[in-house]
CHARMM-style PDB file with segment names, atoms N, HN, CA, C and O in Angstrom:
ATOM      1  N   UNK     1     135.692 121.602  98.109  1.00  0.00      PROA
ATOM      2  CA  UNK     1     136.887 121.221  98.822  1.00  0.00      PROA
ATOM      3  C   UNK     1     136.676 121.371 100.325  1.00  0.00      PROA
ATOM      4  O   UNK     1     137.096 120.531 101.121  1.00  0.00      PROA
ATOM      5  N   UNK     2     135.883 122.683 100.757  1.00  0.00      PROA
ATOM      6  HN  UNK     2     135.542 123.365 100.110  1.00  0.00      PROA
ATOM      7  CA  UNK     2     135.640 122.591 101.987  1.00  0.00      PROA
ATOM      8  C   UNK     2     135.006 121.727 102.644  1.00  0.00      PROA
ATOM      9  O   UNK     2     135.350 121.336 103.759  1.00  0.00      PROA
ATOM     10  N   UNK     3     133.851 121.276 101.924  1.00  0.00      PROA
ATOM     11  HN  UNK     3     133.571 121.593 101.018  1.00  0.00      PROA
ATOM     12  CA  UNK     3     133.089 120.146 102.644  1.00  0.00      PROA
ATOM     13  C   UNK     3     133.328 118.791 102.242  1.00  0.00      PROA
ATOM     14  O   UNK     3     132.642 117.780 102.401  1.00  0.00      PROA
ATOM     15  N   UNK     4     134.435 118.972 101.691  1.00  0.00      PROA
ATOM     16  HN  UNK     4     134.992 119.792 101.562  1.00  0.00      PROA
ATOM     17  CA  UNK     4     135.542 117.074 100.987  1.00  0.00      PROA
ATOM     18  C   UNK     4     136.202 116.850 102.383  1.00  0.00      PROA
ATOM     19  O   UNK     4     136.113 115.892 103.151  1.00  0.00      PROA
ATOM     20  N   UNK     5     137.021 118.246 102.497  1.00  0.00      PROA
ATOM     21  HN  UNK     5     137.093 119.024 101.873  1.00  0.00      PROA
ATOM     22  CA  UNK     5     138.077 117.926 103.581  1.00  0.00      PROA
ATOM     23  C   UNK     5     138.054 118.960 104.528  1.00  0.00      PROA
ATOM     24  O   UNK     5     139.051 119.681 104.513  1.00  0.00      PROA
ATOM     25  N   UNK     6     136.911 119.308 105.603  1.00  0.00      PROA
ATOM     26  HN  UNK     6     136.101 118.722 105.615  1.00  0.00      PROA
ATOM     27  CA  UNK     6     136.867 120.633 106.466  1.00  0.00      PROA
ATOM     28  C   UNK     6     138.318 120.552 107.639  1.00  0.00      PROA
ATOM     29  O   UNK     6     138.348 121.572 108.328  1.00  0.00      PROA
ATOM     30  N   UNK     7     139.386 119.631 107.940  1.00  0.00      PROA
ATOM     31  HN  UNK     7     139.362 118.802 107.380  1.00  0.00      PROA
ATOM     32  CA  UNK     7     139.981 119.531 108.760  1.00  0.00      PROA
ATOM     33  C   UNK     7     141.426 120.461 107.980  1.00  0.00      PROA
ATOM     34  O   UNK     7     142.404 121.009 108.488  1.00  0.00      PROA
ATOM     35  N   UNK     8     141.062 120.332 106.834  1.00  0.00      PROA
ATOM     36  HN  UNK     8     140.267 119.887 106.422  1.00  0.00      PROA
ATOM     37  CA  UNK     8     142.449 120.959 106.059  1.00  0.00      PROA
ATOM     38  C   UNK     8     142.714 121.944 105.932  1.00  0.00      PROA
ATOM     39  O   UNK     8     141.837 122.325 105.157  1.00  0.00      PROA
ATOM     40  N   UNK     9     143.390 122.847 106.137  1.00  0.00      PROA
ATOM     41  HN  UNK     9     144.103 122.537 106.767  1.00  0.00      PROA
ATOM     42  CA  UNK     9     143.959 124.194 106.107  1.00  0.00      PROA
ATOM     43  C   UNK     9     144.252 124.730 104.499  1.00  0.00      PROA
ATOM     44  O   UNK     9     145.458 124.698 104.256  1.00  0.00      PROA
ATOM     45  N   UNK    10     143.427 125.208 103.361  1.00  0.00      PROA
ATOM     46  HN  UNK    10     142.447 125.234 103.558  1.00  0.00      PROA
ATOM     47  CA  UNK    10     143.936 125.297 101.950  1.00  0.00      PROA
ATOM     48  C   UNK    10     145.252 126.625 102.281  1.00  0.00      PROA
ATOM     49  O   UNK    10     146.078 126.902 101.412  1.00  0.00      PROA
ATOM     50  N   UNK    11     145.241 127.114 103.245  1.00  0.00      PROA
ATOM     51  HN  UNK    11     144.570 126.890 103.951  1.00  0.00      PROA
ATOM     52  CA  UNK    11     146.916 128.146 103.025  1.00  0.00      PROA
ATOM     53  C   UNK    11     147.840 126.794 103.264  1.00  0.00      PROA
ATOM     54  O   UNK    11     148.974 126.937 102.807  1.00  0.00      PROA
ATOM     55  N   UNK    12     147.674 125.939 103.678  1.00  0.00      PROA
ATOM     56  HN  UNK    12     146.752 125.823 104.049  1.00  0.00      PROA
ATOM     57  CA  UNK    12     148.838 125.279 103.747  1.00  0.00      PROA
ATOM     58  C   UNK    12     149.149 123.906 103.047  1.00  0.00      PROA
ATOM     59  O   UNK    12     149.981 123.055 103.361  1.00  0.00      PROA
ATOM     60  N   UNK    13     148.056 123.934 101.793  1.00  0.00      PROA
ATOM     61  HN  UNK    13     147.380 124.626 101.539  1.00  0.00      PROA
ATOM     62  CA  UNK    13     148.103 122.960 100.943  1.00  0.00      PROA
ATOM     63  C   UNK    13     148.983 122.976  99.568  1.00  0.00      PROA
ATOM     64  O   UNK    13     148.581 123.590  98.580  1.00  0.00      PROA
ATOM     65  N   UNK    14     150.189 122.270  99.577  1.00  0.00      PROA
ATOM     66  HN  UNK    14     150.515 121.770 100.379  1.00  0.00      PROA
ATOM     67  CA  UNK    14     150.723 122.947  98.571  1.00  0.00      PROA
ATOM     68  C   UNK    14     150.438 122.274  97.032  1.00  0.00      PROA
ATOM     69  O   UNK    14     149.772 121.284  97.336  1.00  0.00      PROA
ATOM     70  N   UNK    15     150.544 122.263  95.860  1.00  0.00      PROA
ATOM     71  HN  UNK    15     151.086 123.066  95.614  1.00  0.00      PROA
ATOM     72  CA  UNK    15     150.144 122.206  94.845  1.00  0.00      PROA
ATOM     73  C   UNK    15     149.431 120.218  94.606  1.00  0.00      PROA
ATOM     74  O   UNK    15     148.311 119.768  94.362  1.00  0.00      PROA
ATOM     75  N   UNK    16     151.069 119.443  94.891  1.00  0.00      PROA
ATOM     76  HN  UNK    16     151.979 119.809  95.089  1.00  0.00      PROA
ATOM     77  CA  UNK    16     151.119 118.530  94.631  1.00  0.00      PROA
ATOM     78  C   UNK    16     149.533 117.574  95.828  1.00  0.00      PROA
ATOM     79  O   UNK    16     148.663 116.733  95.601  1.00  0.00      PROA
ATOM     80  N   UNK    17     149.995 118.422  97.064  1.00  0.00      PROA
ATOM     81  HN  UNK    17     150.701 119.105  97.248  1.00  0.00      PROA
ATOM     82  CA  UNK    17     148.734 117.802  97.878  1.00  0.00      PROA
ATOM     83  C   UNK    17     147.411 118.181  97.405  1.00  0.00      PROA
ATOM     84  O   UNK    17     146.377 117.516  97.339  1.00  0.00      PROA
ATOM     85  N   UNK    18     147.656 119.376  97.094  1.00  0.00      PROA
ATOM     86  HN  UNK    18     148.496 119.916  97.148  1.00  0.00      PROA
ATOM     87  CA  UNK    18     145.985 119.815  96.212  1.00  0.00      PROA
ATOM     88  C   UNK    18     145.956 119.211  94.945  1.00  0.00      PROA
ATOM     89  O   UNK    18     144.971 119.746  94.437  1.00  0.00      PROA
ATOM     90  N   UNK    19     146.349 118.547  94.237  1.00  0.00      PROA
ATOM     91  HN  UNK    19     147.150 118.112  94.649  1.00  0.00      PROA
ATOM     92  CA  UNK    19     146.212 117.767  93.090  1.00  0.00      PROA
ATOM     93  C   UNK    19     145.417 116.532  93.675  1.00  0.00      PROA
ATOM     94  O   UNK    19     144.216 116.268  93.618  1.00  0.00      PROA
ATOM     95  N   UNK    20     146.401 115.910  94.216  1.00  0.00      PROA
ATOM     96  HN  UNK    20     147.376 116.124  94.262  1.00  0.00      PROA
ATOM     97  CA  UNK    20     145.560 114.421  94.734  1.00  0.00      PROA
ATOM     98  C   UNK    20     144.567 114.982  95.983  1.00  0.00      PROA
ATOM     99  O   UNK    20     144.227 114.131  96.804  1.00  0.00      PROA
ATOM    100  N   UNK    21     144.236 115.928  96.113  1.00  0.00      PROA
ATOM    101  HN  UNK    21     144.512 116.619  95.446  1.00  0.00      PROA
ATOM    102  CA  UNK    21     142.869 116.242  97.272  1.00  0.00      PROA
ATOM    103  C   UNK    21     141.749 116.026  95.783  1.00  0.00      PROA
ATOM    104  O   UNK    21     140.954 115.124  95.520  1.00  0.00      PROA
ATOM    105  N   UNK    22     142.068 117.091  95.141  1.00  0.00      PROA
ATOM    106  HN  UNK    22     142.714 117.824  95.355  1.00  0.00      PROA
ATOM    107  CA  UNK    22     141.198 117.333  93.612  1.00  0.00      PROA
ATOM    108  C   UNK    22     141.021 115.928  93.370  1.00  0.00      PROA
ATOM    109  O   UNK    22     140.017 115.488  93.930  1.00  0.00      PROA
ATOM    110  N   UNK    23     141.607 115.179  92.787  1.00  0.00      PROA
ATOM    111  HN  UNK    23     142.422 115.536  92.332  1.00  0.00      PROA
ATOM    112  CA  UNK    23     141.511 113.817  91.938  1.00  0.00      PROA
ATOM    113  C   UNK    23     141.030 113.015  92.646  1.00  0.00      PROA
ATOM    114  O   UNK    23     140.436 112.133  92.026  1.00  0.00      PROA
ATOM    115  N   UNK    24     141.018 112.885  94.159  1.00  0.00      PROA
ATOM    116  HN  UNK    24     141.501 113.601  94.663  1.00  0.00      PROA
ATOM    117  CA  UNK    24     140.173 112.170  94.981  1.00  0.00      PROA
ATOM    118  C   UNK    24     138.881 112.290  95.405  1.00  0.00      PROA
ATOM    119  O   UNK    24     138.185 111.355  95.801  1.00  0.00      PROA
ATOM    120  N   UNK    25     138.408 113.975  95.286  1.00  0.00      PROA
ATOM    121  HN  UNK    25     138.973 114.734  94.964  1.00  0.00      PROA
ATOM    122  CA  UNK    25     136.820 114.007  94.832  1.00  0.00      PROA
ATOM    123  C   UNK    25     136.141 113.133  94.371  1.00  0.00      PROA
ATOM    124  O   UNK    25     136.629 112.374  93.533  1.00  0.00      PROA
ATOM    125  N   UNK    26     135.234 113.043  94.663  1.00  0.00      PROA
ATOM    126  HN  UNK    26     134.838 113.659  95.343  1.00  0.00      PROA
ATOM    127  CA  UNK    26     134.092 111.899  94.123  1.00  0.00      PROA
ATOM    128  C   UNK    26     133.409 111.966  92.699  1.00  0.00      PROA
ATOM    129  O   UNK    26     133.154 111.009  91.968  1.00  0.00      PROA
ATOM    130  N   UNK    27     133.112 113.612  92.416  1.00  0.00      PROA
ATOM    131  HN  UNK    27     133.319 114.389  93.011  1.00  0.00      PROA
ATOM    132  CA  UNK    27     132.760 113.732  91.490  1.00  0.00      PROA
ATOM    133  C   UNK    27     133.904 114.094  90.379  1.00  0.00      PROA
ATOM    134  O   UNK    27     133.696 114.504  89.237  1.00  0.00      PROA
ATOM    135  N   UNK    28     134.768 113.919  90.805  1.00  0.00      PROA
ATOM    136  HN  UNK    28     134.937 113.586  91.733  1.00  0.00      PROA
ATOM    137  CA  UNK    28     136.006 114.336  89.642  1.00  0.00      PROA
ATOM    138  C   UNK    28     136.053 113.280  88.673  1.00  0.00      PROA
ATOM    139  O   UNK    28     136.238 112.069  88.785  1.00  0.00      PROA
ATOM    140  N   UNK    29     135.766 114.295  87.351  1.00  0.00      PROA
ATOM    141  HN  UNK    29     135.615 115.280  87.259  1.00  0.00      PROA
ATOM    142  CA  UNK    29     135.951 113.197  86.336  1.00  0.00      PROA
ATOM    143  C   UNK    29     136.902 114.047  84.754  1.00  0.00      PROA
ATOM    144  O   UNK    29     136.503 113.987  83.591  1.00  0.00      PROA
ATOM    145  N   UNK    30     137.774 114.535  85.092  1.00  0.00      PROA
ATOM    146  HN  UNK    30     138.098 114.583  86.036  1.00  0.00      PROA
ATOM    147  CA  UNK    30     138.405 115.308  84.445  1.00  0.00      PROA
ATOM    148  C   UNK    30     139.547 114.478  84.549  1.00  0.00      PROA
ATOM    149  O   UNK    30     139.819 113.619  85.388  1.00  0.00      PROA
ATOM    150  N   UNK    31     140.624 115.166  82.832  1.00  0.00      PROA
ATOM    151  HN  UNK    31     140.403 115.864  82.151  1.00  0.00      PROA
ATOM    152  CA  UNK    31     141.725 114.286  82.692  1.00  0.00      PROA
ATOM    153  C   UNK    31     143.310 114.911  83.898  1.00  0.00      PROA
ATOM    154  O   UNK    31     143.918 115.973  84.032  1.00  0.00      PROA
ATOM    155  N   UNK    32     143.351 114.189  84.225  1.00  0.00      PROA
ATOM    156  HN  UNK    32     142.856 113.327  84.116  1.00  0.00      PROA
ATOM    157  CA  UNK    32     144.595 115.263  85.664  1.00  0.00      PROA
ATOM    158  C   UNK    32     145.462 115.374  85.446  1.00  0.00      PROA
ATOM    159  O   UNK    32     146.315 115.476  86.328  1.00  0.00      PROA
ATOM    160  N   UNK    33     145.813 115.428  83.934  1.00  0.00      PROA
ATOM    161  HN  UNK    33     145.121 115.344  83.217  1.00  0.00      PROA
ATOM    162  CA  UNK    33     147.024 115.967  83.349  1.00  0.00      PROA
ATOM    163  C   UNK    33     146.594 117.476  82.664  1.00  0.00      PROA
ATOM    164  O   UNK    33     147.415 118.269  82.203  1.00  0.00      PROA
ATOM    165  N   UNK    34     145.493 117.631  82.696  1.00  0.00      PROA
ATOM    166  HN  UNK    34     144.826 116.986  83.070  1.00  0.00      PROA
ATOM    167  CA  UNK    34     144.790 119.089  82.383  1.00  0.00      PROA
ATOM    168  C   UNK    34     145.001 120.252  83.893  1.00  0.00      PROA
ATOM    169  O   UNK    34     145.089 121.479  83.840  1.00  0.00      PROA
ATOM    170  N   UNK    35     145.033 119.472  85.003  1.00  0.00      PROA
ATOM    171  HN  UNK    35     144.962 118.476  85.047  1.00  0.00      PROA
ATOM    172  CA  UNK    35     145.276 120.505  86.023  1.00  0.00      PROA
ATOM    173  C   UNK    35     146.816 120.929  86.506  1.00  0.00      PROA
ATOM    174  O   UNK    35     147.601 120.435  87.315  1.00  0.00      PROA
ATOM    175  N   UNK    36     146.858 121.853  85.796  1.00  0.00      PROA
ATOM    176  HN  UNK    36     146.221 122.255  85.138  1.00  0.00      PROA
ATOM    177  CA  UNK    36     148.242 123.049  85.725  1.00  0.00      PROA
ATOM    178  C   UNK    36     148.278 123.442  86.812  1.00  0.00      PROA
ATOM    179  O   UNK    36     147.440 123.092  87.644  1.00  0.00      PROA
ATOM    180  N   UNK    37     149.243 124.256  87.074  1.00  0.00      PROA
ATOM    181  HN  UNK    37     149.923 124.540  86.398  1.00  0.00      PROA
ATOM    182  CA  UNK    37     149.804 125.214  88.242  1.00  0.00      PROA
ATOM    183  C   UNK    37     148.433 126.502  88.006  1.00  0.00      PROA
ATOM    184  O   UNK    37     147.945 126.956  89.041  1.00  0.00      PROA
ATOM    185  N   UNK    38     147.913 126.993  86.703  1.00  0.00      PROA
ATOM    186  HN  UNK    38     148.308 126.624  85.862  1.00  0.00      PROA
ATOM    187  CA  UNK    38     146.940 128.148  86.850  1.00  0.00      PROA
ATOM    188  C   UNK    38     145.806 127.679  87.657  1.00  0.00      PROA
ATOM    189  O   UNK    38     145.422 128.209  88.699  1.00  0.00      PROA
ATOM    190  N   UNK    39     145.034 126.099  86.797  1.00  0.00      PROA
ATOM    191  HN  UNK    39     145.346 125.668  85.950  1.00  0.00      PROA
ATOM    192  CA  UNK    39     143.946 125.480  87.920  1.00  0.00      PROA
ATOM    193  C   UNK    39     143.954 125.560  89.195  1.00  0.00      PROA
ATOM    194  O   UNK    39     143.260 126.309  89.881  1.00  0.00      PROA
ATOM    195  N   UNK    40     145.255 124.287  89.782  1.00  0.00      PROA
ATOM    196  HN  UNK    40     145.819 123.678  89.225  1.00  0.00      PROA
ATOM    197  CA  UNK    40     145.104 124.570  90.967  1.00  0.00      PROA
ATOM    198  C   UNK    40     145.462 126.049  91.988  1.00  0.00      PROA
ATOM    199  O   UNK    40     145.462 126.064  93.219  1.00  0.00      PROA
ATOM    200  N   UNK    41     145.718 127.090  91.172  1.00  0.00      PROA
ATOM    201  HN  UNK    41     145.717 127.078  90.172  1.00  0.00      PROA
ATOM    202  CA  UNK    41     145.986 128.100  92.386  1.00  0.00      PROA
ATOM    203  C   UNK    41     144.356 128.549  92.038  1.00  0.00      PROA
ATOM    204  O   UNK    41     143.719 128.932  93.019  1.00  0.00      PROA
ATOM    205  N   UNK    42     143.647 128.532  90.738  1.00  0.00      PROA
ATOM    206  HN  UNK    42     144.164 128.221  89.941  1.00  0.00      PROA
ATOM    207  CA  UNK    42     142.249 128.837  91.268  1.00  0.00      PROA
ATOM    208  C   UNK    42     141.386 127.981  92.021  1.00  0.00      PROA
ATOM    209  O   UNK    42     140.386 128.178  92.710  1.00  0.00      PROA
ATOM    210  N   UNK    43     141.781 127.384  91.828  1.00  0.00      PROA
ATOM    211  HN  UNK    43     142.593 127.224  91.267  1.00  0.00      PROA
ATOM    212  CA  UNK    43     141.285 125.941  93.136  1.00  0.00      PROA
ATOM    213  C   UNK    43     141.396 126.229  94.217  1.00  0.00      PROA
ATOM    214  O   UNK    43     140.341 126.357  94.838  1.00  0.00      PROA
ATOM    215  N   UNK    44     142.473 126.428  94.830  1.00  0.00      PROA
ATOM    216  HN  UNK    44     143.330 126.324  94.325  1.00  0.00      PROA
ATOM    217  CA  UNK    44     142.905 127.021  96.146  1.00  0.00      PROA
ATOM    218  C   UNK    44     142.630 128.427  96.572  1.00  0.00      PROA
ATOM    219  O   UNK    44     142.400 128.671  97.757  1.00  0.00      PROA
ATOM    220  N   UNK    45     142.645 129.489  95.534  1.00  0.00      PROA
ATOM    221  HN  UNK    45     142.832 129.290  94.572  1.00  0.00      PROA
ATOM    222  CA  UNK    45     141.452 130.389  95.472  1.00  0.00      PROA
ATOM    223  C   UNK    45     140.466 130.167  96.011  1.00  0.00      PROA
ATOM    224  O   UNK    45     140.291 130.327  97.218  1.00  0.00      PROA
ATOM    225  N   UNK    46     139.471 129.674  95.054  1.00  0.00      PROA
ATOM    226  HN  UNK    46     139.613 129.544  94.072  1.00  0.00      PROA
ATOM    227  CA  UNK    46     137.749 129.455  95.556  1.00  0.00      PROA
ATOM    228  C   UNK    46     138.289 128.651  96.836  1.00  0.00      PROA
ATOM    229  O   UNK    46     138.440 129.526  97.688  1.00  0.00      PROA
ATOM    230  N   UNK    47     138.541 127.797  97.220  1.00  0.00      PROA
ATOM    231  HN  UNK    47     138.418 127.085  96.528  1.00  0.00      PROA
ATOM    232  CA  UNK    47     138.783 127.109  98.814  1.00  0.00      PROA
ATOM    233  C   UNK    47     138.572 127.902 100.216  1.00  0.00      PROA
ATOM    234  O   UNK    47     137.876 127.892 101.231  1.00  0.00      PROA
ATOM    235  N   UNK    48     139.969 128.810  99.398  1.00  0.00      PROA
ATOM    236  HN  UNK    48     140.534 128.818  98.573  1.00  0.00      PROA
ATOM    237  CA  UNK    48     140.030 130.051 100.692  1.00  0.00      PROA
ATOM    238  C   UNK    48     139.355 130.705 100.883  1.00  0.00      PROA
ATOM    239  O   UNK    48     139.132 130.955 102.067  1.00  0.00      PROA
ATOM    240  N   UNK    49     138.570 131.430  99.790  1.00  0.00      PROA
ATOM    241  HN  UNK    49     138.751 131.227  98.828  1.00  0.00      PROA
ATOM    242  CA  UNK    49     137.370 132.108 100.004  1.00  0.00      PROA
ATOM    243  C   UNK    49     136.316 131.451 100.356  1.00  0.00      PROA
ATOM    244  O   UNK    49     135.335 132.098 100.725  1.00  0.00      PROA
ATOM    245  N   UNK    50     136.262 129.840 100.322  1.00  0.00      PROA
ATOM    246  HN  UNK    50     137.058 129.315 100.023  1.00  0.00      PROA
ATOM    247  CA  UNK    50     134.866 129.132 100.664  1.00  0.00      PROA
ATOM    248  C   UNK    50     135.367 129.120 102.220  1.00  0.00      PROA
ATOM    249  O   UNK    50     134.620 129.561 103.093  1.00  0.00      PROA
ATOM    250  N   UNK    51     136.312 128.738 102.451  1.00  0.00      PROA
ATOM    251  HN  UNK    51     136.919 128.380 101.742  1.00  0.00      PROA
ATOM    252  CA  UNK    51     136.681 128.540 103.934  1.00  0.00      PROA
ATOM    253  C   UNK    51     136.214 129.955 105.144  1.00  0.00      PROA
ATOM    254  O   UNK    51     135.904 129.951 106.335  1.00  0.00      PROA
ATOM    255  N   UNK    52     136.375 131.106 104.053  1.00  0.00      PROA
ATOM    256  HN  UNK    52     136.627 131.109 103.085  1.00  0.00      PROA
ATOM    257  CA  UNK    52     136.422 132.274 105.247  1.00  0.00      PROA
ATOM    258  C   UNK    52     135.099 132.489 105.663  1.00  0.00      PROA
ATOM    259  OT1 UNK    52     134.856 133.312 106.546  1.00  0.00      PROA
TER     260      UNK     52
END
């Protein structure tokens, strides 16, 4: 995610924008009715920690 979108702030990405950040990956090939509210907050997890 960091190196998809380095201009983006993940504290201030909220679920629905981190869904379509996710699904717009290149390599995303997962069904995106599988990414829940648990996914994306570990999503945004690893982000923040990739970011720091």
């Amino acid at each position: 995610m960091a190196e998809s979108h380095p201009d983006v702030d993940p504290l201030s990405v909220n679920f629905v924008k981190l869904r379509n950040l996710v699904m717009a990956l290149p390599d995303f090939d997962d069904v995106p009715e599988r990414g829940g509210e648990k996914v994306l907050e570990a999503i945004q997890g690893l982000w923040i920690e990739e970011a720091d």
